[in-house]
C-alpha positions in Angstrom: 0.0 0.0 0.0 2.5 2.7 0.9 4.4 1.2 -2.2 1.6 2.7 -4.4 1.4 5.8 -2.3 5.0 6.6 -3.1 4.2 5.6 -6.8 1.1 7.5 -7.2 3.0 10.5 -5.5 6.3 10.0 -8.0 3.4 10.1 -11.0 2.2 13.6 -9.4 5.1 15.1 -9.0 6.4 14.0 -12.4 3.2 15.0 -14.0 4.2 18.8 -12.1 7.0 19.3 -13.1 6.4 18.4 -17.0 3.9 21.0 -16.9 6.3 23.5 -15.1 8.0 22.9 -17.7 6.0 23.3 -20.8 4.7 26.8 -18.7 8.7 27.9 -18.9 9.2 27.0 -22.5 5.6 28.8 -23.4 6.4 31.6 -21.3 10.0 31.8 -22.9 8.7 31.7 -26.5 6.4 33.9 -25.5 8.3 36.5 -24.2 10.6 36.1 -27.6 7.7 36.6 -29.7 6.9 39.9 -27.8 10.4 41.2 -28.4 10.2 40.1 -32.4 6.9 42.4 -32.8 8.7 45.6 -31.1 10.5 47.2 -34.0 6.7 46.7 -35.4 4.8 48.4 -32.6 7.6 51.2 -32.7 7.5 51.6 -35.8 3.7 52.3 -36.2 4.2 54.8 -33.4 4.3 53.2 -29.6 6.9 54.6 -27.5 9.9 52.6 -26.9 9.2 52.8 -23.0 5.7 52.1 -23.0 6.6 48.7 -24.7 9.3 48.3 -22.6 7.9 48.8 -19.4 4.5 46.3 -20.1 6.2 43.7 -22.5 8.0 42.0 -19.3 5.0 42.0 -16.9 3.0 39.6 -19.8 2.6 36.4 -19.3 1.2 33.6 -21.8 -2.6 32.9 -20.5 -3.6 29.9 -21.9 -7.2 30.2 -20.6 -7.5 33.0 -23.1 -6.1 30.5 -26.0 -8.8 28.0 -24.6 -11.7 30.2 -24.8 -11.0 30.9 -28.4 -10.7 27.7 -29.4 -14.2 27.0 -28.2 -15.9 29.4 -30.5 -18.0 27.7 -32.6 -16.4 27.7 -36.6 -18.5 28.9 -39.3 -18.9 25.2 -40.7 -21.1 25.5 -44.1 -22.7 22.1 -42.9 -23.7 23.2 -39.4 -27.1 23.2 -38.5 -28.5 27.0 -37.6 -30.6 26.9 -34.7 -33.9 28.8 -34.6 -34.1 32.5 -33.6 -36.9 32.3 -30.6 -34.6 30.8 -28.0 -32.2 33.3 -28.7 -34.8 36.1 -28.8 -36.0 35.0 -25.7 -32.7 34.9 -24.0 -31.5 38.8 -25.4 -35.0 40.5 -25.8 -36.3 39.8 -21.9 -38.5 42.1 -19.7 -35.7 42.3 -17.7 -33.2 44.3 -20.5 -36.0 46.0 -21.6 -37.0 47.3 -18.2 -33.6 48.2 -17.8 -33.0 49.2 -21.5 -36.2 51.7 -21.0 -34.6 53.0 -17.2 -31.6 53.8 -19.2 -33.7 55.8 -22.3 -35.5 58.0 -19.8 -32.0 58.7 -17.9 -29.8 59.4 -20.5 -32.8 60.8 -22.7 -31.3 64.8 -23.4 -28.1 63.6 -24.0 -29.7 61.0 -26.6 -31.4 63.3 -28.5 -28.5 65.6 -29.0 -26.4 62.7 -30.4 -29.3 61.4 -32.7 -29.7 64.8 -34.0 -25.6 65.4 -34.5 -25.6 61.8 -36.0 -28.7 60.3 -37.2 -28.4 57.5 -35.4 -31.8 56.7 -33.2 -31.4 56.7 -29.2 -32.9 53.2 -29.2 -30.6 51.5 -31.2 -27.6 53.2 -29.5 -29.1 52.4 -26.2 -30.2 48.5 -27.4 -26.1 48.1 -28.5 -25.3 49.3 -24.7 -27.5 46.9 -23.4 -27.1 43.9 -25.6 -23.2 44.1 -25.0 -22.6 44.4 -21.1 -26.6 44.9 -19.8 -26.2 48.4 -19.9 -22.4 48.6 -18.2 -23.2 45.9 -15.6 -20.6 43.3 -16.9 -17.5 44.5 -19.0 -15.0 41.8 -18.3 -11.9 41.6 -16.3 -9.7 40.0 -18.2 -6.1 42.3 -18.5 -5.9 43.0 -21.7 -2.5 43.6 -22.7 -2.1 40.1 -21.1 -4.8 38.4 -23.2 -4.2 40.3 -26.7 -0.3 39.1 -26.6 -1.5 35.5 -25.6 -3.7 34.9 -28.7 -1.5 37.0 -31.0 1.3 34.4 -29.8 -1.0 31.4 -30.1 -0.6 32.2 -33.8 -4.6 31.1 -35.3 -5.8 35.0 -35.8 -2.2 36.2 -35.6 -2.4 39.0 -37.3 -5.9 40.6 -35.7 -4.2 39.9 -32.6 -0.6 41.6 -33.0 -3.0 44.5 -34.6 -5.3 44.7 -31.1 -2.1 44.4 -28.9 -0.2 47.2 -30.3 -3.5 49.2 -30.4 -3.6 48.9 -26.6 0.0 50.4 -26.1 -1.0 53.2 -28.4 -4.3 53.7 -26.2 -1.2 53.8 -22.9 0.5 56.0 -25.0 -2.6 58.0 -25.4 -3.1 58.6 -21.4 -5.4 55.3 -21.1 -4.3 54.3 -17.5 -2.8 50.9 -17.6 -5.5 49.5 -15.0 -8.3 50.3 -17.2 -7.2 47.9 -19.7 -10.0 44.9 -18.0 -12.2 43.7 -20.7 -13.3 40.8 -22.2 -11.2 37.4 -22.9 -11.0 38.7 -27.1 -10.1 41.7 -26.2 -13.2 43.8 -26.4 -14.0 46.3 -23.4 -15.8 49.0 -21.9 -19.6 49.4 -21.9 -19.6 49.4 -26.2 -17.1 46.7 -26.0 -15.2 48.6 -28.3 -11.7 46.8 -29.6 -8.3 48.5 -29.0 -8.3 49.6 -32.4 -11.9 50.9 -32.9 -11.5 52.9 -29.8 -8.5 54.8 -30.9 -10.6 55.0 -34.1 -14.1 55.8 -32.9 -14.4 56.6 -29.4 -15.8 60.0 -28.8 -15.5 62.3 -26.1 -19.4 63.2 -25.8 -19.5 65.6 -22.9 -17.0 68.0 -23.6 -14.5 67.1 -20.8 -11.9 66.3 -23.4 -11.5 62.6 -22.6 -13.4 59.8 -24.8 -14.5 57.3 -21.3 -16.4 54.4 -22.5 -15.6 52.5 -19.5 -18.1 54.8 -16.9 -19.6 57.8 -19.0 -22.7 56.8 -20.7 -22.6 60.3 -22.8 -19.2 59.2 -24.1 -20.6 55.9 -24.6 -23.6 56.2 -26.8 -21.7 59.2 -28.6 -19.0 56.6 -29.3 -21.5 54.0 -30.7 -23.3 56.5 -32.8 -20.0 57.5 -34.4 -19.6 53.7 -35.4 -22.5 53.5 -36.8 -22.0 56.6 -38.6 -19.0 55.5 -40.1 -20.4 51.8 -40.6 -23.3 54.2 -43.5 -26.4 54.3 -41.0 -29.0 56.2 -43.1 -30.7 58.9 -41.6 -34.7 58.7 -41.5 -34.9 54.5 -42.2 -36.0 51.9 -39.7 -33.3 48.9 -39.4 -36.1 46.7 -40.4 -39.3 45.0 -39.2 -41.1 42.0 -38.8 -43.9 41.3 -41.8 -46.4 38.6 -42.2 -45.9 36.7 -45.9 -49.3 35.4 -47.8 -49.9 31.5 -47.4 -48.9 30.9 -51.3 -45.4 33.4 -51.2 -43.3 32.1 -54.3 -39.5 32.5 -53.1 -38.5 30.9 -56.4 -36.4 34.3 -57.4 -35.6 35.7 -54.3 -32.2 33.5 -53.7 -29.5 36.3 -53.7 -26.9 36.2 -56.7 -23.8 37.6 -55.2 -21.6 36.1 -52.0 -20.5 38.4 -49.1 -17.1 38.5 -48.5 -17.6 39.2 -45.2 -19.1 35.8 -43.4 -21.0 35.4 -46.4 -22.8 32.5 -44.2 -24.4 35.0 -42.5 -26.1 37.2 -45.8 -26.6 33.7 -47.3 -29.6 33.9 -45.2 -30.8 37.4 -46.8 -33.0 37.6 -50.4 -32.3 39.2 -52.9 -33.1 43.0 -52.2 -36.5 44.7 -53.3 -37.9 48.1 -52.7 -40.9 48.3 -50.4 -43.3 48.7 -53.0 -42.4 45.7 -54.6 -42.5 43.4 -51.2 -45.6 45.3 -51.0 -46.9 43.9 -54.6 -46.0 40.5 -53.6 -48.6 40.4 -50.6 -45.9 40.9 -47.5 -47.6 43.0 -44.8 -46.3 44.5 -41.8 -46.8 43.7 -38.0 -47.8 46.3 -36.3 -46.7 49.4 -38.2 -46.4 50.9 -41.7 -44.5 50.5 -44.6 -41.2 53.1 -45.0 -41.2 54.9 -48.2 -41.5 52.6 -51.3 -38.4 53.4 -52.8 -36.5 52.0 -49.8 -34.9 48.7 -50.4 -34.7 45.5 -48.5 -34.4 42.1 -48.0 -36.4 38.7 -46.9 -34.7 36.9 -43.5 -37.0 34.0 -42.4 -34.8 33.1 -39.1 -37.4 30.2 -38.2 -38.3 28.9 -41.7 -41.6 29.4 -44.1 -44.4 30.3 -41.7 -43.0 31.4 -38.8 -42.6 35.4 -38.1 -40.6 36.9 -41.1 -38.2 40.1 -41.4 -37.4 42.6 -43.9 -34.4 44.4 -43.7 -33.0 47.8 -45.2 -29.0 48.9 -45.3 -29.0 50.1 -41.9 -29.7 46.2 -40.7 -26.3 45.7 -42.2 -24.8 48.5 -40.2 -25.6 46.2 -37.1 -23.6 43.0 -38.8 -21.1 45.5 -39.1 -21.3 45.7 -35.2 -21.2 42.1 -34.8 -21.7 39.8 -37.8 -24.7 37.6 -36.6 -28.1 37.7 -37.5 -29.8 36.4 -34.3 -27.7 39.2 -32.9 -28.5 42.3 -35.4 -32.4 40.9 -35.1 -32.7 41.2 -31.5 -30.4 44.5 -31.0 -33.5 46.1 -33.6 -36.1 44.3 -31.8 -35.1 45.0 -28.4 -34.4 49.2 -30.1 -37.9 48.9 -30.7 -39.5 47.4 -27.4 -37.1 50.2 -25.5 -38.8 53.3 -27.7 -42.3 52.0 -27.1 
């Protein structure tokens, strides 16, 4: 018996120390790949002491390398789950409640933005909510830390490196190094902006001369607007709406001709595009509201198949893939916009 104590404890220990050392010889090449990248991040502009002084505080964080692994590919064979579980989950009373708490708050400031932008104060408030619940979870995942991990780990490389050097620039920029929490991709604050689209796109909206998307809502929803903005939002159109189709609708020539290049999985799910007057012709009607003008163009998205609840969708849907390329998500950001404004 204590025979196979002693061996059981010799396994252990060997077991330890093989993974002490495959930690050394990950946290060695990982530290080697940091140095390689710093004529790079120097070179795009990062001060040679800002690298300096975070580069040797990293370490490799393999949790972060796990999680990304995890994410589900964008297989062409997968089966696509239906949209009302989903729906269910991300358009609650409870996000709306909140979502609507958050439109009467923030209300003046909202209105100033959608009239310097065009962007409506729901759907700024509905991205706020869908991505932390309205600032109550941003992540806390260091994100110097994490951004160097998966840039080492080599599979997105390249985004990575990108983010990682962003998030110097943002030191360089004043960003206090403790701010840098967010999510295990790299995503953070209440937007969950990325390191690069916040030294793009972040927007001081109160005048104080700093661009806070971590605790100022006015910098926040100013900052969302200005991506949406740049993403082509158009001015005076609804994102989209849900319609009812006739019992005998021929799809037959609605299957778009052209592939995304831009998870083309994702608009494979689209029609072709129509204007209003034509979906019109064809005997879709609205739920609940009236048709834009009929020059307006849009396409067919039936999330749940023939004969459940059906979507058409203008350009400005597309601004929300631009936000996060999913449909379940761009449907339910417009759908909870609209419960919030109601």
């Amino acid at each position: 018996m204590r025979w196979r104590f002693w061996r059981a404890g010799v396994l252990v220990g060997a077991l330890a120390m093989t993974t002490s050392s495959a930690c050394a010889q990950d946290d060695a090449g990982f530290q080697a790949f940091l140095q390689s990248i710093r004529g790079r991040a120097l070179s795009e502009g990062v001060r040679p002491g800002t690298f300096d002084a975070v580069a040797p505080t990293l370490t490799y964080n393999p949790r972060v390398v796990e999680l990304d692994r995890q994410q589900p590919e964008a297989s062409p064979t997968a089966a696509i789950p239906n949209f009302a579980p989903y729906k269910a989950q991300h358009v609650d009373a409870a996000r709306i409640a909140r979502g609507r708490a958050a439109y009467a708050r923030t209300r003046a400031r909202l209105a100033r933005i959608e009239a310097e932008t065009g962007v409506p104060e729901e759907i700024m408030v509905a991205i706020w909510g869908h991505e932390t619940n309205y600032g109550a979870y941003t992540g806390n995942f260091d994100l110097p830390r994490s951004l160097a991990s998966l840039a080492y780990e080599g599979r997105r490389r390249a985004l990575f490196t990108d983010e990682f050097i962003a998030t110097l620039k943002m030191i360089d920029r004043g960003v206090p190094r403790d701010r840098l929490k967010g999510s295990w991709a790299g995503a953070f604050g209440y937007p969950q902006f990325l390191p690069s689209v916040y030294l793009r796109l972040a927007r001081d909206g109160d005048g104080d001369g700093r661009a806070d998307i971590w605790s100022n809502e006015t910098d926040t929803l100013a900052s969302i607007a200005n991506y949406f903005v740049n993403a082509g939002w158009r001015a005076g159109q609804p994102w989209g709406f849900a319609v009812t189709l006739p019992a005998r609708f021929d799809r037959s020539d609605l299957k778009a001709r052209t592939t995304s290049p831009r998870c083309p999985r994702v608009h494979d799910r689209h029609s072709r595009w129509r204007t209003m007057a034509e979906w019109r012709a064809r005997g879709v009607v609205p739920q609940g509201r009236g048709w834009p003008g009929d020059s307006v163009l849009a396409s067919l998205i039936e999330p749940d198949g023939p004969g459940r609840t059906a979507y058409l969708l203008t350009g400005n849907y597309r601004v929300i893939l631009d936000y996060n390329c999913s449909n379940f998500y761009a449907l339910s950001v417009g759908l909870l916009a609209d419960e919030i404004a109601r």
